[in-house]
C-alpha positions as CSV (number, residue, x, y, z in Angstrom):
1,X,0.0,0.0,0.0
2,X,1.1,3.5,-0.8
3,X,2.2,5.6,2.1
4,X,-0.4,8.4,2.1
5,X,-3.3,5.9,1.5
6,X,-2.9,4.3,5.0
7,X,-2.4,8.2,6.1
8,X,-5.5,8.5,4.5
9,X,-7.3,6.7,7.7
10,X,-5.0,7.2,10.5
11,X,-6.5,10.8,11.4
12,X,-10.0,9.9,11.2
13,X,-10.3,6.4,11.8
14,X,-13.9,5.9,12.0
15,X,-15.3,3.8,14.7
16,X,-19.1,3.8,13.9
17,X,-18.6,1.0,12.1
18,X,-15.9,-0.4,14.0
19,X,-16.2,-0.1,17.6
20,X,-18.0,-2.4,19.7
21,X,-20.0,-1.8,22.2
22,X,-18.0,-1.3,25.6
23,X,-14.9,0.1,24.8
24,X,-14.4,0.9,28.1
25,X,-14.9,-2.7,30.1
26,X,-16.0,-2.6,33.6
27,X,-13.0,-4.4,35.2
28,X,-14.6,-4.6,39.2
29,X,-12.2,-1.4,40.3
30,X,-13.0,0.2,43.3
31,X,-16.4,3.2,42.9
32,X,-13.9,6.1,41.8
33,X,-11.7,3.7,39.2
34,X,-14.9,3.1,37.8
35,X,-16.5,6.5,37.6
36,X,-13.2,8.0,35.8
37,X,-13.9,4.6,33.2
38,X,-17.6,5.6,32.4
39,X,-16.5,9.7,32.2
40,X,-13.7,8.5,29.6
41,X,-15.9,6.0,27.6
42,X,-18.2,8.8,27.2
43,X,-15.6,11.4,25.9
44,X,-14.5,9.1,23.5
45,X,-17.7,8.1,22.1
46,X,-18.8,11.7,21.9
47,X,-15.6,12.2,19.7
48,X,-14.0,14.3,22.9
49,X,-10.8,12.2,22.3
50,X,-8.3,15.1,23.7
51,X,-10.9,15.6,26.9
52,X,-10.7,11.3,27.4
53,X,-6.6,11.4,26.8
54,X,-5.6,12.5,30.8
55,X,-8.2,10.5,32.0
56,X,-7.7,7.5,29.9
57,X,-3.2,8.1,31.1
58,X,-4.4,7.7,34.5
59,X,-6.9,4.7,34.3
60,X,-3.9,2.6,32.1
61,X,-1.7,3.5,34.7
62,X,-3.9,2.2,37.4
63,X,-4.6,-1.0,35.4
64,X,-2.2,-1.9,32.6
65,X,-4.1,-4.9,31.8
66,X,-7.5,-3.2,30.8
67,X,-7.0,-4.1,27.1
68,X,-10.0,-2.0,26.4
69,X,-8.2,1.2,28.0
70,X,-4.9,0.4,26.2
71,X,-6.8,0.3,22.9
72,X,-9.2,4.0,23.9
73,X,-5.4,5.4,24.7
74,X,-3.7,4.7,21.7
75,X,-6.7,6.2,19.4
76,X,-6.4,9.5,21.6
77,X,-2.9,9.5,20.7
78,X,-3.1,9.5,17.4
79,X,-5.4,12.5,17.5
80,X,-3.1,14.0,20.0
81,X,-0.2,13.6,18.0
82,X,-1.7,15.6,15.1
83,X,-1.8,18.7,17.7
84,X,1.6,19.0,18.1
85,X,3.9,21.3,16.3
86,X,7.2,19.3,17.3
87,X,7.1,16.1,14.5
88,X,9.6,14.6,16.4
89,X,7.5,14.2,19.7
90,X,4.4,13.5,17.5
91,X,6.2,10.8,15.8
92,X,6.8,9.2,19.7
93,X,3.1,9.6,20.3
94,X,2.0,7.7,17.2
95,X,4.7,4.9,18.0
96,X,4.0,4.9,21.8
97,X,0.5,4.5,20.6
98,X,1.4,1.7,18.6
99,X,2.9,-0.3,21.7
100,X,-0.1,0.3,23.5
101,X,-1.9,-1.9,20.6
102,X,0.1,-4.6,20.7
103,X,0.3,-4.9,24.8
104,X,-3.9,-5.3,23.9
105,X,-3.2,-7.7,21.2
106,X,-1.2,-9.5,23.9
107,X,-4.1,-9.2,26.2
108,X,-6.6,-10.8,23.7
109,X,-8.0,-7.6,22.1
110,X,-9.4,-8.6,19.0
111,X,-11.6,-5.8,18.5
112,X,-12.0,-4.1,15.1
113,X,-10.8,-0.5,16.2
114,X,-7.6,-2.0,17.7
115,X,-7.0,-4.4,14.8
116,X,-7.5,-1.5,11.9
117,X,-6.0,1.3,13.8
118,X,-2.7,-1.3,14.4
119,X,-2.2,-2.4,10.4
120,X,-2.1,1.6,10.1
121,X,0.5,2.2,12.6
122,X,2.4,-0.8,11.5
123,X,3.6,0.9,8.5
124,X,4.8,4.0,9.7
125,X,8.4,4.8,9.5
126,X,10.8,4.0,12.2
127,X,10.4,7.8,13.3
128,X,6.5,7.8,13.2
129,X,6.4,10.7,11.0
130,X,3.9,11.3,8.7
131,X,3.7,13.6,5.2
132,X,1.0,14.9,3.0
133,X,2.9,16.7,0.2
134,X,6.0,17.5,-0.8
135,X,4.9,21.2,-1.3
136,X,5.4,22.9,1.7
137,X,3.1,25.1,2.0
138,X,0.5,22.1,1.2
139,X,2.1,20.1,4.0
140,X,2.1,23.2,6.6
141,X,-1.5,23.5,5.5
142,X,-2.6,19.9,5.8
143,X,-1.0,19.9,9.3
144,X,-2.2,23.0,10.4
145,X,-5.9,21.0,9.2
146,X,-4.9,18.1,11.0
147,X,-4.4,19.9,14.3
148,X,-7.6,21.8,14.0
149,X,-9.7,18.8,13.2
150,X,-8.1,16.9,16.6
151,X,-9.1,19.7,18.6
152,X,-12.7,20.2,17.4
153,X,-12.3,22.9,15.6
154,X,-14.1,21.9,12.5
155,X,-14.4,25.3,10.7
156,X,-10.4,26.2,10.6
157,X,-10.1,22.8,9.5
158,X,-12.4,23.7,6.7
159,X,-10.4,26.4,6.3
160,X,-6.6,24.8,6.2
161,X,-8.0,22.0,3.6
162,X,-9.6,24.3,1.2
163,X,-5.8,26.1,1.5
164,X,-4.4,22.9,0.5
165,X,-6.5,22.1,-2.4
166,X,-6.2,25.3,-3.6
167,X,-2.5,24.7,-4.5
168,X,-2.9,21.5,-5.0
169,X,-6.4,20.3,-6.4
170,X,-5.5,16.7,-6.7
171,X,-4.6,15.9,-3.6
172,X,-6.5,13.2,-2.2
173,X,-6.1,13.8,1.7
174,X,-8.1,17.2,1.6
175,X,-10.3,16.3,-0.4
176,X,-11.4,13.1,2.1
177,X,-10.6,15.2,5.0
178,X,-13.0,17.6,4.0
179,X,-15.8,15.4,4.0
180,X,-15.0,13.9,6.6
181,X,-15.2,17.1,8.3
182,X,-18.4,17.9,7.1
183,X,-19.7,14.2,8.4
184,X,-18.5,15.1,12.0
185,X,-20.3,17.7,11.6
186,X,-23.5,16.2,10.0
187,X,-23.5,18.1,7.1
188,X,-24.2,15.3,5.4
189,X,-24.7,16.6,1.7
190,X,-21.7,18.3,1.5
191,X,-20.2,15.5,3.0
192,X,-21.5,13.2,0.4
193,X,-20.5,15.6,-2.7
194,X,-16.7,15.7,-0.9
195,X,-16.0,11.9,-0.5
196,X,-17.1,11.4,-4.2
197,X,-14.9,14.6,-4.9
198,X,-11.9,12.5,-3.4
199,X,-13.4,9.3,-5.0
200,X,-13.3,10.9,-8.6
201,X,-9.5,11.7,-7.9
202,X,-8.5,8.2,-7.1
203,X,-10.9,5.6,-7.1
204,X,-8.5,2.7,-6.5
205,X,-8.5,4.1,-2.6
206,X,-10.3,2.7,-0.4
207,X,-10.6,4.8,2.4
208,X,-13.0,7.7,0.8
209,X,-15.5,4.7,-0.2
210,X,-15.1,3.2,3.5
211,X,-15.9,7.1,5.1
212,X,-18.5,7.7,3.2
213,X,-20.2,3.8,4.1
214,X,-20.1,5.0,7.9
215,X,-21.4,8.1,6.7
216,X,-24.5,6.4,5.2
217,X,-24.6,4.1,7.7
218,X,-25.3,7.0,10.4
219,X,-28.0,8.3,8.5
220,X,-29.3,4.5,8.2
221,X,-28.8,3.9,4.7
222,X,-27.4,0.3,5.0
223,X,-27.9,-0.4,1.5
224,X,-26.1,2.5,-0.1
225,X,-23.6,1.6,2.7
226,X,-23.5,-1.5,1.7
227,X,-22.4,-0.5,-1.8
228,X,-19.7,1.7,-1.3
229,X,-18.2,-1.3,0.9
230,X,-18.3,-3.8,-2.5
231,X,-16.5,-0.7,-4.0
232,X,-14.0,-0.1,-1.3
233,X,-13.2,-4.1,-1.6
234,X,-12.4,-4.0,-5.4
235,X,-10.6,-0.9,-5.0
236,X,-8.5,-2.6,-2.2
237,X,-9.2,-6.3,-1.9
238,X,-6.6,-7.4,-0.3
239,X,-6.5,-4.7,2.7
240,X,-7.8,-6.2,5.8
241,X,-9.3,-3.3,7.2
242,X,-12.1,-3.1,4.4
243,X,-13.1,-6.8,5.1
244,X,-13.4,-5.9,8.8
245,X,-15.9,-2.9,8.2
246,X,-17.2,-5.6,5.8
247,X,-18.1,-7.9,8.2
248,X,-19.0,-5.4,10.8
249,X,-21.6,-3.8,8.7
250,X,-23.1,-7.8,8.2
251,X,-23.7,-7.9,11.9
252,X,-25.0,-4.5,12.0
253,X,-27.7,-5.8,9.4
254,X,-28.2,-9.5,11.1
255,X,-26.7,-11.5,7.8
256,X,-23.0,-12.5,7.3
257,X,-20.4,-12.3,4.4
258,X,-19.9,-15.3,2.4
259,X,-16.5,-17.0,2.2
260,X,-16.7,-18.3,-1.5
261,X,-14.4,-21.3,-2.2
262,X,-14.1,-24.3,-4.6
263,X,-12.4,-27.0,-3.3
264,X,-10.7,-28.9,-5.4
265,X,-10.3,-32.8,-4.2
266,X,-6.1,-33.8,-3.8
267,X,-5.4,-36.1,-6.4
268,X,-5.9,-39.5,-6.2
269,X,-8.8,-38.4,-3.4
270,X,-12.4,-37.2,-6.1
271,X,-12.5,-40.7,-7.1
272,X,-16.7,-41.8,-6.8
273,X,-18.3,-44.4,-5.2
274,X,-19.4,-47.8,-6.5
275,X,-22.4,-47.2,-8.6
276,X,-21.8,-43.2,-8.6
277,X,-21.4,-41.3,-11.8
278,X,-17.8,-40.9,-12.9
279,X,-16.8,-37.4,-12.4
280,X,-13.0,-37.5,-11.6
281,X,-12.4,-36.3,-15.2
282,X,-13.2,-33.0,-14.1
283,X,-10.8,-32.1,-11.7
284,X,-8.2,-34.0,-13.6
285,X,-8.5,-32.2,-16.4
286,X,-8.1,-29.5,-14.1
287,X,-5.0,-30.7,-12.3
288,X,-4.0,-31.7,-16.4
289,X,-4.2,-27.7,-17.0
290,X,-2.2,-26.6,-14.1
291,X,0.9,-29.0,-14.7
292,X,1.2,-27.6,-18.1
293,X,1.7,-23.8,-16.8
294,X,3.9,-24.7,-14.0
295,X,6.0,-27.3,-15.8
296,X,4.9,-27.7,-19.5
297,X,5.8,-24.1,-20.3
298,X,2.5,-22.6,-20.6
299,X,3.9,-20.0,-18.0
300,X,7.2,-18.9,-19.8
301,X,4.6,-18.9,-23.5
302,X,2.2,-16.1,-21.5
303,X,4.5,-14.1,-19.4
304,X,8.0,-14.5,-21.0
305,X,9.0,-10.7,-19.5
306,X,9.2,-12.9,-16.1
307,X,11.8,-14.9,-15.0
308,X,10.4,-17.0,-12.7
309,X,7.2,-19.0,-12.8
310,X,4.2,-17.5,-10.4
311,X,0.8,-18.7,-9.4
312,X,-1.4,-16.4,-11.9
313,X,-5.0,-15.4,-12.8
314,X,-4.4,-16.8,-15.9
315,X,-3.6,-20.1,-14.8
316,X,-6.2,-21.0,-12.4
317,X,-9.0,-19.1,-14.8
318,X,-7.9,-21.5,-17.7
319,X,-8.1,-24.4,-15.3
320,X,-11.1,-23.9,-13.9
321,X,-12.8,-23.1,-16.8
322,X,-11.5,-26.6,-18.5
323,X,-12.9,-28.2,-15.3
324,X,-16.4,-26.3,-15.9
325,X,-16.5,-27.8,-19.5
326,X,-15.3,-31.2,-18.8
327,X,-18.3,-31.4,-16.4
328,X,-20.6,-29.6,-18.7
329,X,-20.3,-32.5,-21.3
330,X,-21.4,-35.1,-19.0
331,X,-23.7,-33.5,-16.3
332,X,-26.7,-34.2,-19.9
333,X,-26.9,-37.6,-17.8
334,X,-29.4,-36.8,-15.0
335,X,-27.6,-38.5,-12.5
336,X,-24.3,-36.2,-12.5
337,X,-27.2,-33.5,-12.6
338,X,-28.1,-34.8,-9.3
339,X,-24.3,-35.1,-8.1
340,X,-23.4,-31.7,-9.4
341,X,-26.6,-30.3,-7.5
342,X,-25.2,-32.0,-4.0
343,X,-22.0,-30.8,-4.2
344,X,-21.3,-27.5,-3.1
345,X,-18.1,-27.2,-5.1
346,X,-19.2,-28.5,-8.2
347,X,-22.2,-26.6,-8.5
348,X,-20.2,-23.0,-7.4
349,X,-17.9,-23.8,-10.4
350,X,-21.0,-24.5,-12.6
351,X,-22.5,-21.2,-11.5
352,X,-19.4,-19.0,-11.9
353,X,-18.8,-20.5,-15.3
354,X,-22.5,-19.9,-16.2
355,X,-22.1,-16.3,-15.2
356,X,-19.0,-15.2,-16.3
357,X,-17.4,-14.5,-13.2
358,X,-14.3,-16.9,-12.7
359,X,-12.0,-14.5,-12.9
360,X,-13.3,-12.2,-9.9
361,X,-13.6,-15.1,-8.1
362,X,-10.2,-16.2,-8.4
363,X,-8.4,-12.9,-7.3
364,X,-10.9,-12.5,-4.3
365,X,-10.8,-16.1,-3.3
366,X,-7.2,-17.4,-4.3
367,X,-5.4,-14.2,-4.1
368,X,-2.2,-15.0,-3.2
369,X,1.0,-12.5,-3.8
370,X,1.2,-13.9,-7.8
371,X,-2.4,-13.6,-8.2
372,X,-2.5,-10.3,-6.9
373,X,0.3,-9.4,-9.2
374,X,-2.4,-9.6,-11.9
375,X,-5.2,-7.5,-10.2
376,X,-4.6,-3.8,-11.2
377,X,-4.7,-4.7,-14.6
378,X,-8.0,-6.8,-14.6
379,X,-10.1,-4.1,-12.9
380,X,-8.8,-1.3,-15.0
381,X,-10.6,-3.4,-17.8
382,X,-13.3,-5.2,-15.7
383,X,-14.4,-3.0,-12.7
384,X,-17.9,-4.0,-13.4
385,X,-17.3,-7.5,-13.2
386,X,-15.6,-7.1,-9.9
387,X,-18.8,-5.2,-8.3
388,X,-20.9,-8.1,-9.5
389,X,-18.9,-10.9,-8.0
390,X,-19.1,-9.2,-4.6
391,X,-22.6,-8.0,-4.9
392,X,-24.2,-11.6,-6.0
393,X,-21.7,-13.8,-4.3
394,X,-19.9,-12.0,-1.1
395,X,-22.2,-9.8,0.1
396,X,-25.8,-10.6,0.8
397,X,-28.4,-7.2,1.0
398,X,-29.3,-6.5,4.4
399,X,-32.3,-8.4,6.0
């Protein structure tokens, strides 16, 4: 991942959709340990992260094991580091902040704040700085934004991002910023028309599509939601944090997203039983396809730029798509009909075949590091295809 995309979230990592109920735990403290934990969890859901910061210092201090505290620290951290004028110092913050995650992680926290907000901070620098431009007066603009925004102060924001764009239109940071503003403000409209503004500039990002799905999902507009989640997962499919806000907006809407997977029998394992129709054809033509691109040259004949054979698109599309024909020619005979119906694999590759849609599947589903090698390219020339995967198959409308 580029480096400003995961600055992108680290500001304004949303926890609407993320944060589950309780970040503040009761942990059985004595009445004033416990009064201090409800003040804090209240500050920080009211978005008074700077107010919770001393409070939330003292109650880690009194209880380092409170994984839910650790985790409510580091966010107010992050926010706090964006006040401060010294980058060295803020660079500290953001790393102590990291610590803090993992001593939670340690502790069991699994929760999706701590999980998201951790793959950000993971891929700082070693001295936790951060940078929006290399214009200057952009980056002392953006900053100056940044600060405001942590304190509150939503209009000067305003102001210090509509600065920045003004000398550099493109840049993607205050152009999401900006709505994002306007959504912690409610301003919803104007939110809307800025996350699409910072959308139209890069719509391989993910993060404007993910903002503007909490957005939505505020004003209780799961479906639309729901929508700008499919695109912020074939903008970014293989970033963690969109499949988290995936998921999390599935329990929101009592249904679940659906892991999609063929699986293909080892060798020597999809032979049938007595009196069964004889399907093992299938997957060994299948198999058949594979061994020629790894070792019959297939590879070297369709990517002879690369040096080294790789797991591709290519390869596992051709193969399955062999598979889907060799069972096509015998499923006529009603009783592999019946058998292809029964069998959850063998009727997944019959419907994928039937609509076109092997290919999504394969870099969602099998996306390993060659696989992914081939993404890009695929959804500059078949976005659309993409969507529909994830909207028939992944991602069921909420109930």
């Amino acid at each position: 991942m580029r480096f400003r995309n995961w600055r992108n979230c680290l500001l304004n990592v949303a926890v609407n959709l993320c944060l589950v109920p309780g970040v503040v735990a009761q942990t059985g403290a004595d009445a004033a340990y416990h009064t201090k934990q409800q003040k804090a969890e209240k500050l920080f859901r009211q978005g008074k992260r700077l107010e919770a910061l001393p409070l939330l210092e003292e109650l880690v201090k009194t209880n380092p094991k409170d994984d839910a505290m650790l985790v409510a620290l580091a966010a107010c951290l992050v926010d706090h580091a964006a006040t401060l004028s010294d980058q060295e110092s803020a660079g500290k913050e953001r790393l102590r902040a990291r610590d803090l995650l993992d001593k939670a992680w340690d502790l069991g926290n699994t929760s999706t704040l701590a999980m998201n907000l951790s793959q950000l901070l993971k891929q700082l620098p070693e001295s936790g700085a951060i940078k929006f431009s290399d214009n200057a007066q952009v980056e002392q603009a953006m900053r100056a934004g940044e600060a405001a925004f942590s304190r509150r102060e939503f209009d000067d924001a305003l102001k210090n991002y509509s600065n920045a764009l003004k000398l550099e239109p493109n840049n993607y940071s205050a152009a999401l910023f900006t709505a994002n503003t306007y959504d912690k403000q409610n301003e919803w409209a104007k939110g809307a028309e800025w996350y699409e503004r910072a959308i139209q500039l890069d719509p391989n990002v993910e993060t404007a599509y993910r903002y503007y799905a909490d957005m939505l999902a505020k004003q209780g507009d799961m479906a639309k939601a729901r929508i700008m989640l499919i695109h912020a997962a074939v903008s970014e499919p293989y970033n963690r944090i969109v499949w988290r806000e995936l998921h999390a907006w599935a329990t929101l809407n009592h249904t679940h997203i659906n892991e999609i997977y063929i699986n293909v029998p080892i060798d020597g394992k999809d032979k049938q039983a007595p009196g069964s129709p004889d399907i093992s054809r299938v997957w060994r033509t299948y198999r058949e396809v594979r061994a020629n691109w790894q070792k019959g040259g297939q590879f070297k004949k369709q990517f002879p730029e690369e040096k080294e054979y790789r797991h591709s698109l290519l390869e596992e599309f051709e193969a399955l798509t062999a598979a889907a024909r060799a069972l096509k020619q015998i499923e006529a005979d009603s009783e592999v009909t019946e058998l292809v119906t029964g069998d959850q694999s063998l009727s997944l590759l019959m419907t994928l075949y039937e609509a076109g849609l092997i290919e999504p599947y394969v870099l969602f589903s099998l996306g390993d590091t060659g696989i992914a090698r081939d993404y890009d390219s695929y959804r500059a020339k078949s976005r659309q295809k993409l969507e529909e995967y994830m909207n028939k198959f992944v991602v069921p409308p909420a109930r």
